[in-house]
Structures are given as C-alpha cells and as structure tokens.
Phi, psi and omega in degrees: 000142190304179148275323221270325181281316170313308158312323187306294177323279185310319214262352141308000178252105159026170171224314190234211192113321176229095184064035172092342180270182167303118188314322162334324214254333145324296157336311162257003171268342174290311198282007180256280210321305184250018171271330186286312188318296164310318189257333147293340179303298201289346154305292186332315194235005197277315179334290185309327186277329196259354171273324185325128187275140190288352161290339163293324202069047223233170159288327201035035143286135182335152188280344202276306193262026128306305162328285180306304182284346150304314225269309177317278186357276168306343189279337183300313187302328192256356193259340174281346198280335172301312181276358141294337189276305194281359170255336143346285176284320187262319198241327181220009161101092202332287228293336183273316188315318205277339167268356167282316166338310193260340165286315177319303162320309211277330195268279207330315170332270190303321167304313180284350174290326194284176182242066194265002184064212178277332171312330193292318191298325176308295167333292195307318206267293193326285160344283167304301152324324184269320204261336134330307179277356186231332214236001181256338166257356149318289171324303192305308173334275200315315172331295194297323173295334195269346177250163173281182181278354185238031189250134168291351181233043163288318186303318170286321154328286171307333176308319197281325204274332173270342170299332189289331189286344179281290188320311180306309192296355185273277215338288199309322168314319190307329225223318172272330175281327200264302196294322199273334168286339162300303194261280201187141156319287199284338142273028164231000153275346218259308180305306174327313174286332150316312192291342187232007130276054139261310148313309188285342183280336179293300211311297205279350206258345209241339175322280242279304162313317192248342157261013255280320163258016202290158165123307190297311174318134154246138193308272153330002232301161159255173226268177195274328166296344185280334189283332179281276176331316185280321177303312174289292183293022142302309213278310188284339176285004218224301170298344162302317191282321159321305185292328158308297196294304173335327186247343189231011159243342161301310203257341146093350214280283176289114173241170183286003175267278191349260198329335177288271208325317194285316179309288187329306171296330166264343166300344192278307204297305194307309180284348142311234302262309204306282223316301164343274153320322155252030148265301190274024144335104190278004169270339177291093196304174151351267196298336190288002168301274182331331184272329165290236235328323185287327197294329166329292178291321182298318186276345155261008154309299211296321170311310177282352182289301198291303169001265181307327209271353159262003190261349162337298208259024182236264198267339151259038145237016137274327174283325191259032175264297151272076090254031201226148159248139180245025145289064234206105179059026166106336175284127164256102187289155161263148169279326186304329187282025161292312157339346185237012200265326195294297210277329167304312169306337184280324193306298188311301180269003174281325184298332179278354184260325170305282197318328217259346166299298182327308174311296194288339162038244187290348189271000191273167190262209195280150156332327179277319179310321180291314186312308181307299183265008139288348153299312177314277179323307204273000160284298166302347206264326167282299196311298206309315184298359171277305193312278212307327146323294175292342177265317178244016181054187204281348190266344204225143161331112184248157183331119166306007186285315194296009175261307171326303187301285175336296191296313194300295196269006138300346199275283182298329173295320198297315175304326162297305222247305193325300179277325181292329184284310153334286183312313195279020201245342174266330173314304185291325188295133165322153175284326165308320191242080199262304172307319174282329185287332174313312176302322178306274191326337163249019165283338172305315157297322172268016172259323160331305209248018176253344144296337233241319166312008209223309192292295184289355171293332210269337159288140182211193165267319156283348170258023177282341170246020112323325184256005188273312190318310175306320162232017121336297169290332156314309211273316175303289176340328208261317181305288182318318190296311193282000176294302182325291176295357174307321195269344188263356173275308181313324185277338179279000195268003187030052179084020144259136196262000000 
C-alpha cells in the first residue's frame, strides 16, 4: 500500500476524543486491558491448579514438569506471535486477526473453566497460544495505525495503550487469583473468560466508529493462486501433525518432557536460523552486517534477563505459595497476589525511568551499558532470595517482603532493558527485514523461556540457594562482562547510540 493511501486511512479515523488521542486508541486500550486482565488472571493461577492433588481440585501433576510446562507455555506464546504478523500482512488484515485472536483466547478460557482435566488443559494452552499469537502484535500495530508518522502524540498515544496493558495485568492476579483459591479453580478461569469476552465486546461494538479504516488494510496481500498453495500446505502440515500426535503420544514415543526438550531446541534453534539468513542476506549492506554483531550479545543479554524476569509466574509463585507466611500485618495474602507486584511497579516507576533518561538526555548511558545494568538489577533480584534461606534454612516460612524485594529489582532491570531493547532493535534492523527483526526481539523471550523448561525442574527447597546463586551470579557475571564490551559493541553499532 502507497503512504499516500495509508495517510488517507489514518486521516479517516476520528481524531481527538480519549484524552485528547484518536477515539480509536479507547477501543484498543479496553480489547488490551482486558485481553491482559484474562490471560494473567489465568497465569495466576494455572501453576497451582496442575501441582494441586486432584482431591483439592487440582490436576496433581509433578511439581517439576508443572513447572517446565508453564516455561513451554509461555516461549509458545511469544513464538506464535510470528505467525500472527504473517497472517496479518498476507490474509486479514491486523484488525480481523486481532478479533479472531480473541474469540480463540475467550474458548481457550471457557475450556479451562470446564472441568476437563488434562486433555482440557492441553486443548486450552493450543488456544491461548494461537489466539495470543494472532491478537497481541496486532493490536499494538492497529496503534501505530491510528496516528500520521508525523503526529506528535504517537509516542504518548503508546504510553497510554501500555499503561492499559499493565492495569490488566496488576487487576487480574487480585480478582481472578482470589476466586480460583478461595472458591475454585475453575471459576477463576471462567472469570478470566469473561474479562476477554468483555474485551471483544468494547472491540466489536466501538471499531467500526473509531477505528474506522486503521487496520483494514492487508499490506501483502497474497495473490489468489498463492492463497491455494498456501491453504494446502496449511491443511497438509496440520494433518501431520494430528497424525504424528495420533501415533506417537498413545504409544508414550511423544511424553510431556519429550515435547518440553523439542520446544527447548527450537527456542535456540529459530533465532540462529533468523540471525543467519540476514547476515548472509545480499540485501544486508556491509554496515547493517556490522549492526547484526552488535546485536548479538544484546539479544543473549536481554535472553538471560528474560530468563530470571519469567521465572516470577514459575518459581516465585511456588516460592511464594510454599515458602511464604502469607500472614502479614493482620492481612491473610493469596500466593496468586504476587502476581500483581510486576505490572504495579512498572506502573509507578516507568513514568519516573521516562523522565529521568529525558534529564540526562546525551549524558545517559549507551545502549550496551543500560542491557548491562538491567543484568545487574535482575541478577540481584535471585542473590536476595538467598539471605532468608542462608539466616533460617529451609524449613520455616519466610516474610513476604523478600519477595516484594525480589519483584522491585527485576522490575527496575526491566525498565533499563525492556524498552530500551524495542528501540535499539528498529535502530539495529537491516532495512530489508525490519519487521522480522522486531519478531526476533520477542523471540528472546521465548528462547528464555523455552531454557527455562529445562532450568526450572532443578528448583527444589533444598537446591534453592544453589539456584537462586547460581543464576544470579551468571546474570550479574554476564552484566559486567557486556559492560566491559561496550565501547567495542558500540563501534559495531556503526552510528547507532
């Protein structure tokens, strides 16, 4: 599509109206908000239900590979999103991706609401993954659509659409975490479904006023024979795949560690294969070559960073489920409301990490230097978690602060790298794969957490401060070493600051 049609597009769309932005940016701060609201709510709690003895009401699956299958879970989820972008550019268009995304999420929902055991749970997490991967790099897209390239208050227009994503994500441990532990598992995923049919319902009632053509557009389209070619080999990769799992999970040949180990191997393997393909790319000049090398230590920096900073909803929501008195000043706590310490903290302290970069303006420090000491912070954020252990063992119930503690300084590593990693990652991109590189940067997370399925069996109460130490001390060790390398990442950076 031209600019000149694009512009056409953005400039049909409502203008002012929700704080002063494109009436549009309601519409998609509600279908985040409570698209976020749903799939944390169900974070919250999904650890407890498959370690839970099925007399509890619970799955009583093993703790190791409840675990390992939270860490799959998530690496799927950021590993789907490619195939959102690409259904997206080629077949419908962000704004229809982002409502099929969410009817898909709300049945993923409504499956774990049944009382279906494990197959329901499997069924649910295919759903959420697909319907995630279709509706979370869309939405931010359709964002981006609603302003020209030359309106000033797109960077604030995002600001308000990531404040929506938080607020789902504080709400929900509270409200969706409290029903299913208090009550039932299974009404607090049923709310979790409500909160995103509550999203498609803002999405569908209010698009057509307010977004009105952003969206619409397919980039790419493909051409109609390609679409017959493409469809089939949909259809025959999709029968394959059924016919494999027919045969080789009855027959014990696929088990839920095999399939964890096979994630784990494609979290490493997808991003080698992109990092590959555009360096030896004939569209990839010289320097954008040179600019792929700098990028490299940044993207396993931001892996091991992701690492610790997802083991939240894993091994500090086990830590604070068992290991925590949840007794505290008179307050009888949920372990699910830990869950909400991440997206508050961002809420509180990002508007103050904006500001205070703006104050230092050329004096703040270099892009490898922020990665480094976001290593720091999320390395110290495990080392802390050693003290209550090394003063009273293993045995006796510790303060909920050191958790509180823990969350605060993943939190501020996050605020170095996280946004900071976005930017240098459209800074950094070949011009040819500009879109794809993008893909990369939340491929990091699902390379994180797809080691991390591998990682998180090996927590126990007796190797915890061997595993809080260990890789703590990795992250930090690792922080310094890219500190070191900076000015030499920087000069591979060929004039990007």
């Amino acid at each position: 599509m031209s600019t000149h049609n694009k512009e056409e597009i953005v400039r049909s769309v409502p203008q002012k109206g929700f704080f002063g932005h494109p009436k549009g940016l309601f519409t998609l701060f509600f279908t985040e908000f409570w698209e976020r609201f749903s799939y944390y709510g169900m974070r919250a709690l999904l650890l407890y239900y498959m370690y839970t003895e099925v007399a509890s009401g619970g799955l009583g699956i093993d703790d190791g590979t409840a675990k390992s299958i939270m860490a799959i879970y998530g690496s799927l989820v950021y590993m789907s999103g490619i195939i959102g972008g690409w259904i997206a550019d080629r077949l419908l268009g962000t704004q229809q991706t982002v409502f099929y995304g969410g009817v898909l999420i709300m049945a993923g929902h409504i499956v774990l609401a049944l009382p279906a055991g494990t197959t329901g749970l499997f069924i649910s997490m295919f759903l959420i993954v697909v319907g995630t991967g279709l509706l979370k790099p869309n939405v931010s897209s359709v964002v981006g659509d609603l302003y020209s390239p030359r309106d000033v208050r797109r960077d604030s227009g995002f600001s308000i659409f990531y404040m929506g994503i938080n607020m789902g994500a504080l709400i929900a441990p509270l409200v969706v975490g409290t029903l299913g532990q208090e009550y039932n598992y299974h009404l607090g995923f049923g709310v979790a479904a409500i909160g995103m049919l509550l999203g498609l319902i803002v999405f569908v009632v209010t698009k057509k006023k307010y977004l009105g053509l952003a969206g619409t557009y397919v980039p790419n389209p493909l051409e109609q024979d390609e679409k017959k070619k493409v469809y089939s080999r949909i259809g025959i990769g999709a029968l394959i795949v059924v016919i494999l799992g027919a045969i080789t999970i009855p027959t014990g040949i696929l088990t839920i560690n095999g399939f964890t180990y096979l994630v784990s191997i494609l979290g490493i393997l997808i991003p080698t294969i992109y990092f590959i393909v555009m360096y030896r790319s004939p569209k990839t000049t010289a320097d954008e070559k040179s600019r792929l090398v700098a990028y490299i230590p940044l993207f396993i920096a931001a892996i091991m960073f992701w690492a610790i900073q997802e083991q939240g909803s894993i091994i500090l929501a086990e830590y604070a489920d068992k290991r925590t008195e949840l007794s505290f000043l008179g307050l009888e706590l949920q372990s699910s409301w830990f869950q909400s310490l991440n997206p508050l903290f961002i809420v509180i302290l990002a508007p103050i990490f904006a500001g205070f970069w703006m104050k230092l303006g050329e004096r703040q420090p270099s892009t490898p230097k922020k990665f480094s000491i976001g290593l720091l912070f999320a390395g110290l954020s495990f080392l802390v978690m050693i003290i209550p252990a090394t003063i009273n063992g293993t045995d006796s119930l510790v303060s909920p602060i050191w958790l509180v503690l823990s969350f605060l300084l993943v939190v501020i590593g996050e605020l170095c790298l996280s946004p900071v990693g976005l930017s240098a990652t459209t800074k950094l991109a070949p011009q040819a794969f500009s879109a794809q590189t993008m893909s990369l940067w939340f491929l990091s997370n699902a390379s994180a957490q797809a080691i991390n399925a591998q990682i998180v069996k090996l927590y126990t109460p007796e190797t915890e401060v061997i595993y809080f130490g260990v890789i703590g001390g990795v992250a930090i060790l690792l922080g310094f070493m890219l500190y070191l390398l900076s000015k030499k990442i920087q000069h591979f950076m060929k004039g990007v600051r």
